[in-house]
C-alpha positions as CSV (number, residue, x, y, z in Angstrom):
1,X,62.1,52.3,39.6
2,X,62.9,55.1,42.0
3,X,61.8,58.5,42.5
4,X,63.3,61.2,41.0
5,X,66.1,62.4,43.3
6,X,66.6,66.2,44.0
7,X,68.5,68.3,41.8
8,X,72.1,69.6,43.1
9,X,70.8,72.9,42.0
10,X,69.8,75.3,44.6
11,X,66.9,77.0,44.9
12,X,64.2,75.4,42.9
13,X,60.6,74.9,43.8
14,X,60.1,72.5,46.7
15,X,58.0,69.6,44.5
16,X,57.0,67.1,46.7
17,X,58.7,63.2,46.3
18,X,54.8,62.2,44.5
19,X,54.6,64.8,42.0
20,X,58.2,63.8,41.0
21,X,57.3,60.6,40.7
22,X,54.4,61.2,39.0
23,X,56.6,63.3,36.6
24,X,59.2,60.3,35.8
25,X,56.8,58.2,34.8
26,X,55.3,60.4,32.5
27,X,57.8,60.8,30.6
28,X,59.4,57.3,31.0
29,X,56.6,56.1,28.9
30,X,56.3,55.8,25.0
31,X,57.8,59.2,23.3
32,X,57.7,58.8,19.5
33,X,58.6,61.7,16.9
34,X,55.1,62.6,14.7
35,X,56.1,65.1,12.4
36,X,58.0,67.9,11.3
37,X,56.7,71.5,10.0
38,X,59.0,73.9,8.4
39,X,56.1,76.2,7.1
40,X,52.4,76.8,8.0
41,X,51.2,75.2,5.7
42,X,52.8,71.8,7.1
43,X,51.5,72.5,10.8
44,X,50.0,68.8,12.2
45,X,46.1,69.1,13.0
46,X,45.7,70.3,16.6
47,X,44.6,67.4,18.8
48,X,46.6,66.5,22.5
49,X,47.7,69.1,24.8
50,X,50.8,70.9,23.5
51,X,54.1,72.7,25.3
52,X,56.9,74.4,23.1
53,X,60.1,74.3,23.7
54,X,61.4,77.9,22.3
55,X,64.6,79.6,22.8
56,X,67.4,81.4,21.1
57,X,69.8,79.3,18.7
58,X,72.2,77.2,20.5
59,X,70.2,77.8,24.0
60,X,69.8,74.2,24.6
61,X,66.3,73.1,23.0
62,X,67.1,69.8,21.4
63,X,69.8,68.6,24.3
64,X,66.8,70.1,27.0
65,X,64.6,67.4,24.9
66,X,66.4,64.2,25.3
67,X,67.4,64.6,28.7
68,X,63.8,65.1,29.6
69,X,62.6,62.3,27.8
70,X,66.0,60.2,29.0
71,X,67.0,59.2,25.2
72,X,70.1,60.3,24.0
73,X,69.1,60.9,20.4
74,X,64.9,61.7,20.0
75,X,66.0,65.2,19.2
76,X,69.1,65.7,17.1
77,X,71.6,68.5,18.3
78,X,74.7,70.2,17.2
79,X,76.9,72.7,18.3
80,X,76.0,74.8,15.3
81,X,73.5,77.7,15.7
82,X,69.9,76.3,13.9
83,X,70.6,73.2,13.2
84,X,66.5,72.6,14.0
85,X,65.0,73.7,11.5
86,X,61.5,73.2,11.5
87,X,58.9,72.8,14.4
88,X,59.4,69.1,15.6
89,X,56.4,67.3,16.8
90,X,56.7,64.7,19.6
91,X,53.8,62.9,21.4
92,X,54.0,61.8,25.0
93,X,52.0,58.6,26.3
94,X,49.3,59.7,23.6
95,X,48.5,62.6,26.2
96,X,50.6,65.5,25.4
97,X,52.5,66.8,22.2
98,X,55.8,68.1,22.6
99,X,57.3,70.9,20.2
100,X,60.5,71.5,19.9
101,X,60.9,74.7,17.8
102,X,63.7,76.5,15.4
103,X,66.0,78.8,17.4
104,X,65.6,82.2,17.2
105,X,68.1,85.2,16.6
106,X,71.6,84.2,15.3
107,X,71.5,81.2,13.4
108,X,74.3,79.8,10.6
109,X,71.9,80.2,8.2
110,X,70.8,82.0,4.8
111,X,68.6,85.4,5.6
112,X,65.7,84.4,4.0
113,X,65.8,80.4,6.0
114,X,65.8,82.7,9.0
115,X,63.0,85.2,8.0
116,X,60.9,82.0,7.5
117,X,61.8,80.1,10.5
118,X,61.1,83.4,12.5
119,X,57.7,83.4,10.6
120,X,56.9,80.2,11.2
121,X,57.4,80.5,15.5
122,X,55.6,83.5,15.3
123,X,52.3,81.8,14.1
124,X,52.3,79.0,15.9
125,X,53.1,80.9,18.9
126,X,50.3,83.3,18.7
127,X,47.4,80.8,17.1
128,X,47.4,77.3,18.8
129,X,44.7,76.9,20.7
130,X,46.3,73.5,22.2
131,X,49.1,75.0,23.5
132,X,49.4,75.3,27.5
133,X,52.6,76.6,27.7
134,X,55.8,77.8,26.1
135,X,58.8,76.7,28.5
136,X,61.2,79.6,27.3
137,X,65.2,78.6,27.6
138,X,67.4,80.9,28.6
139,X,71.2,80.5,28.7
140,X,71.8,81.0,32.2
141,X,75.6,82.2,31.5
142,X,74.0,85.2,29.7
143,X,70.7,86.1,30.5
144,X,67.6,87.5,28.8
145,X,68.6,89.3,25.8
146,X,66.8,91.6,23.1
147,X,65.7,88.4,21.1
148,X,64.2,87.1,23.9
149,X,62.2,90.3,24.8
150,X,60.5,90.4,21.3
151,X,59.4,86.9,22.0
152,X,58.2,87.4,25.5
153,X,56.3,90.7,24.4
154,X,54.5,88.6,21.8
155,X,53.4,86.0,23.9
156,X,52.5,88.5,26.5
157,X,50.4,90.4,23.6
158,X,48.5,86.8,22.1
159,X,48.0,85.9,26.1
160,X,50.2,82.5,25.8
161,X,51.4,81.5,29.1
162,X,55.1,80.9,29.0
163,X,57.7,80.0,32.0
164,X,61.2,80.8,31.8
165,X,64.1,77.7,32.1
166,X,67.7,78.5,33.0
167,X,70.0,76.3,30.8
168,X,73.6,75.0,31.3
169,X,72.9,75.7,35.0
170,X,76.1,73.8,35.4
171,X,78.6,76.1,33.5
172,X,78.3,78.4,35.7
173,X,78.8,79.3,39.4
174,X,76.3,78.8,42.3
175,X,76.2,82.5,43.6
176,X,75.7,83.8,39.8
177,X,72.9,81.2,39.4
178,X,71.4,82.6,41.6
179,X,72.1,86.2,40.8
180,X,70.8,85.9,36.8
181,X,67.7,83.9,38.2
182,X,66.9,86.7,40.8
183,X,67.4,89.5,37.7
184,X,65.3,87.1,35.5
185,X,62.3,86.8,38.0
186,X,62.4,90.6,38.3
187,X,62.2,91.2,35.0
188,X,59.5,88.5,34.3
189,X,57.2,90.6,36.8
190,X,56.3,93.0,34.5
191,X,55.0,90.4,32.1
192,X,51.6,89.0,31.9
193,X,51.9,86.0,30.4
194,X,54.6,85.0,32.2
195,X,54.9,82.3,35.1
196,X,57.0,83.7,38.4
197,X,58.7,80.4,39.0
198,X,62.2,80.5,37.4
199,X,63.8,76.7,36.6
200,X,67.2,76.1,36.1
201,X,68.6,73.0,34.6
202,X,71.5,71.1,33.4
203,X,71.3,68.9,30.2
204,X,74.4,67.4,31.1
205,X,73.9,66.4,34.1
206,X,70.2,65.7,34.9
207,X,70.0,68.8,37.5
208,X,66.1,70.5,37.9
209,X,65.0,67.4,35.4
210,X,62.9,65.9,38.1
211,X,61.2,69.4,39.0
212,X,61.0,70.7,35.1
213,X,59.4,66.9,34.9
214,X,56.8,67.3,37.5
215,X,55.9,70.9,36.4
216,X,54.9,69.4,32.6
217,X,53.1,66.6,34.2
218,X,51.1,68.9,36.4
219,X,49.9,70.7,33.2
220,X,48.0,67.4,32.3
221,X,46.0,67.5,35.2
222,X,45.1,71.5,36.2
């Protein structure tokens, strides 16, 4: 099969043709669902290498998962705020776990589901010794908001290293893509934990796949 090709989407880290490569295959390879946790209790054993997948509800998680992995239903989404429920639990070529989590903030849900979901992201966040990095989705039409903050300040606090990903990169114009990721990148500079590079992707259409691709892969081998 071919290399990647480069995303329409301006800006991006210049990833050279091999580690894109490198990245497609990855996760062209076997990509099977393991389990589900909706409390601590439930968590899997730690074992492979994990990333999360975390973000407020309706930011993009589940849709960010299938186009990833190139399957169309892996990771079930809806237009309804939490519709994932519980921490999902993917492996990757038997070499890395993928965890897609419950949305934070707004969600079309009772109080108390929310309390525990919120619970639940918390611990896992701040107590899995597995976990290389959080890949924290922002909605790129409306920037880091308060909900985000908390969630940043905790991972700065437990020393997780997390890296911010623009979503729906493609609603939106060029110039103001640019603008939110240079206010984004600003704002992350204050923050410990967090990475400096700023992705920015498109579900829809496959934009900053190849380079969000290559990043995960690289993970595996630092």
């Amino acid at each position: 099969m071919s290399e990647e090709k480069r995303s329409a989407i301006p800006g991006l880290p210049d990833i050279d043709d091999a580690a894109r490569e490198i990245g497609r295959k990855f996760f062209a390879g076997p990509c099977e669902f393991v389990a589900g946790a909706a409390s601590e209790e439930s968590l899997i054993p730690v074992s492979l290498p994990e990333i999360a997948i975390a973000g407020r509800s309706n930011v993009g998680k589940s849709s960010l998962v299938n186009a990833l992995t190139g399957r169309k239903t892996l990771a079930r989404t809806s237009s309804n705020p939490g519709h994932t429920q519980q921490l999902n639990f993917f492996a990757l070529n038997e070499r890395l776990m993928l965890v897609d989590m419950p949305g934070y903030g707004f969600a079309k849900a009772p109080k108390e589901k929310v309390e525990t979901w919120t619970a639940l992201i918390r611990t896992y966040l701040s107590g899995r010794p597995t976990l290389r990095r959080v890949f924290l989705l922002i909605d790129s039409r409306h920037g880091i908001k308060t909900p985000d903050r908390e969630i940043m300040k905790m991972l700065d606090t437990t020393a997780v290293p997390y890296q911010v990903v623009l979503t729906k990169a493609d609603k939106i114009s060029i110039p103001a893509l640019a603008a939110v990721r240079t206010k984004t990148e600003s704002e992350l500079s204050s923050h410990p934990a967090a990475f400096p590079i700023v992705l920015a992707t498109s579900s829809e259409k496959g934009d900053g796949m190849a380079e969000l691709r290559a990043t995960i892969a690289a993970l595996l081998r630092d």
